[in-house]
C-alpha distance (Angstrom), angle and dihedral (degrees) to the residues before:
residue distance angle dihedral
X1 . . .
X2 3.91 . .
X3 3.98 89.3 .
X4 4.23 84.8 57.1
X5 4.06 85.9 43.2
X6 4.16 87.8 54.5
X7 3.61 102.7 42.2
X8 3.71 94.6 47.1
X9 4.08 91.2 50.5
X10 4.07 80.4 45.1
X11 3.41 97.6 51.6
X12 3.97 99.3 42.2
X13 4.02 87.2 52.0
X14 3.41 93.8 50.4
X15 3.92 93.4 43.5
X16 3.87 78.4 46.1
X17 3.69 93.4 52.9
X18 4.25 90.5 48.6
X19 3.62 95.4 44.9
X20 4.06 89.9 61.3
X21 3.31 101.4 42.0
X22 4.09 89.6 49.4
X23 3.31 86.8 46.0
X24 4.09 94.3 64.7
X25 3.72 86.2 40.5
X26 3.51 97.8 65.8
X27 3.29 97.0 37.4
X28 3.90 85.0 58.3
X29 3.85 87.6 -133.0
X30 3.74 130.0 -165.5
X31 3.80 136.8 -103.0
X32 3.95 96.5 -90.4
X33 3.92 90.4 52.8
X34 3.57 88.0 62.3
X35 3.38 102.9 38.9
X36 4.03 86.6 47.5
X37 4.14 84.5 56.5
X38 4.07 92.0 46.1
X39 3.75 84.9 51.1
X40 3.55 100.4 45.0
X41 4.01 91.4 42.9
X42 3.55 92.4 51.5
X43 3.92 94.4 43.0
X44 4.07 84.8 54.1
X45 3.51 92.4 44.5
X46 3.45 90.9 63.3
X47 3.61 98.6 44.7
X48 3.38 88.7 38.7
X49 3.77 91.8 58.7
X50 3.79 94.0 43.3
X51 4.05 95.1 48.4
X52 3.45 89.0 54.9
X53 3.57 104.7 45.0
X54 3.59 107.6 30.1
X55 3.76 106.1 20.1
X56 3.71 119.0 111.3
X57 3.48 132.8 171.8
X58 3.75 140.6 -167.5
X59 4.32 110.2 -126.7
X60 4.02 98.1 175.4
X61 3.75 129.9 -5.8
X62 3.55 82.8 -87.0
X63 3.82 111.7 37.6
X64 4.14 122.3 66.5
X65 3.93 110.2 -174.4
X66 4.15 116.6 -163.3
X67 3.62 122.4 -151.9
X68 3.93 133.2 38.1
X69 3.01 137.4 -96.0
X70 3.43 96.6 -2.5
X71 3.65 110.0 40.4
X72 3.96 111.5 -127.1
X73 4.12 113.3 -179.6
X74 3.45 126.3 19.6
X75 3.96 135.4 -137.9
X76 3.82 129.7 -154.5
X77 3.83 124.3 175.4
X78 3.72 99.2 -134.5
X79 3.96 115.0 173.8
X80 3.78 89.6 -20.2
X81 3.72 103.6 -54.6
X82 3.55 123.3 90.4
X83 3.59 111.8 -121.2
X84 4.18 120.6 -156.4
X85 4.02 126.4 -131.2
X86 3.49 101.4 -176.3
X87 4.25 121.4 -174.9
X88 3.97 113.7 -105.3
X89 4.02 106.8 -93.4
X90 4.07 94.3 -106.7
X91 4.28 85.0 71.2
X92 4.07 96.5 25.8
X93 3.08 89.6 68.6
X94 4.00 120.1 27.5
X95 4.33 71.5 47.0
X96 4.02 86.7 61.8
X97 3.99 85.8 55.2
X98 3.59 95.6 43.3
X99 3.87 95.8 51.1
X100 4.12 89.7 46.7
X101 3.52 88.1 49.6
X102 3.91 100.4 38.2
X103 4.24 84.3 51.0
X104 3.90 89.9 54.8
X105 3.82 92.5 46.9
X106 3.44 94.3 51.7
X107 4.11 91.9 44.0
X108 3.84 77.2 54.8
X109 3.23 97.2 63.9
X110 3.99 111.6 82.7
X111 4.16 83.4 46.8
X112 4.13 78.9 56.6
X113 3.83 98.4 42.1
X114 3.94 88.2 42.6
X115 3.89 93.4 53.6
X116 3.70 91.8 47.3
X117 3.49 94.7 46.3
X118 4.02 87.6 47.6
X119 3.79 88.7 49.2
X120 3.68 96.1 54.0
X121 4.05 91.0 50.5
X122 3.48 88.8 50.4
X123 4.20 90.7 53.4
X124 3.35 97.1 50.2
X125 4.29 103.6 40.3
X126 4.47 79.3 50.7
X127 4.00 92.3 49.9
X128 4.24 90.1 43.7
X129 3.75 88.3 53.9
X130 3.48 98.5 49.8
């Protein structure tokens, strides 16, 4: 089930990912449009890459999850040691990619919102002048 869980949230960033930049290609937009989405992928590329392999986070007084957004190992504080359950490699792994790739999507998204927003001004100002 986890496998399902990380190629759907891999699939929907990368669709994500495609939908933007398609997006400012048929709008035929400018030089700071692009450089906004280099800046914004890079930005969530790096926090993409440190979420996943560094973040950790405390669910109960009891339970520490690692990775985000899709949670990858586990921690429980059993008898006063901390004992690991980490995923099998085949969704570690392909769930590393997914939550880089998920973190740039989502950085995407005000570059997406902005360039629909833009698009919609555009529409209405050319049907008022004609």
């Amino acid at each position: 089930m986890g496998f399902v869980i990380v190629i759907s949230v891999l699939a929907l960033g990368l669709w994500s990912i495609f939908l933007t930049s398609q997006r400012l290609l048929r709008a035929h937009a400018n030089r700071a449009w692009w450089c906004v989405f280099v800046v914004l992928s890079v930005a969530g590329l790096a926090a993409g890459c440190w979420l996943a392999f560094n973040f950790e986070y405390q669910v109960s007084p009891r339970t520490r999850c690692a990775s985000f957004p899709l949670p990858l190992a586990f921690f429980r504080l059993e008898d006063g040691r901390w004992v690991d359950f980490v995923t099998p490699t085949y969704v570690m792994y392909p769930g590393l990619v997914a939550n880089v790739v998920a973190i740039v999507a989502m950085a995407l998204l005000p570059l997406w919102f902005a360039s629909w927003a833009s698009s919609r001004r555009h529409k209405v100002h050319d049907s008022q002048s004609v």
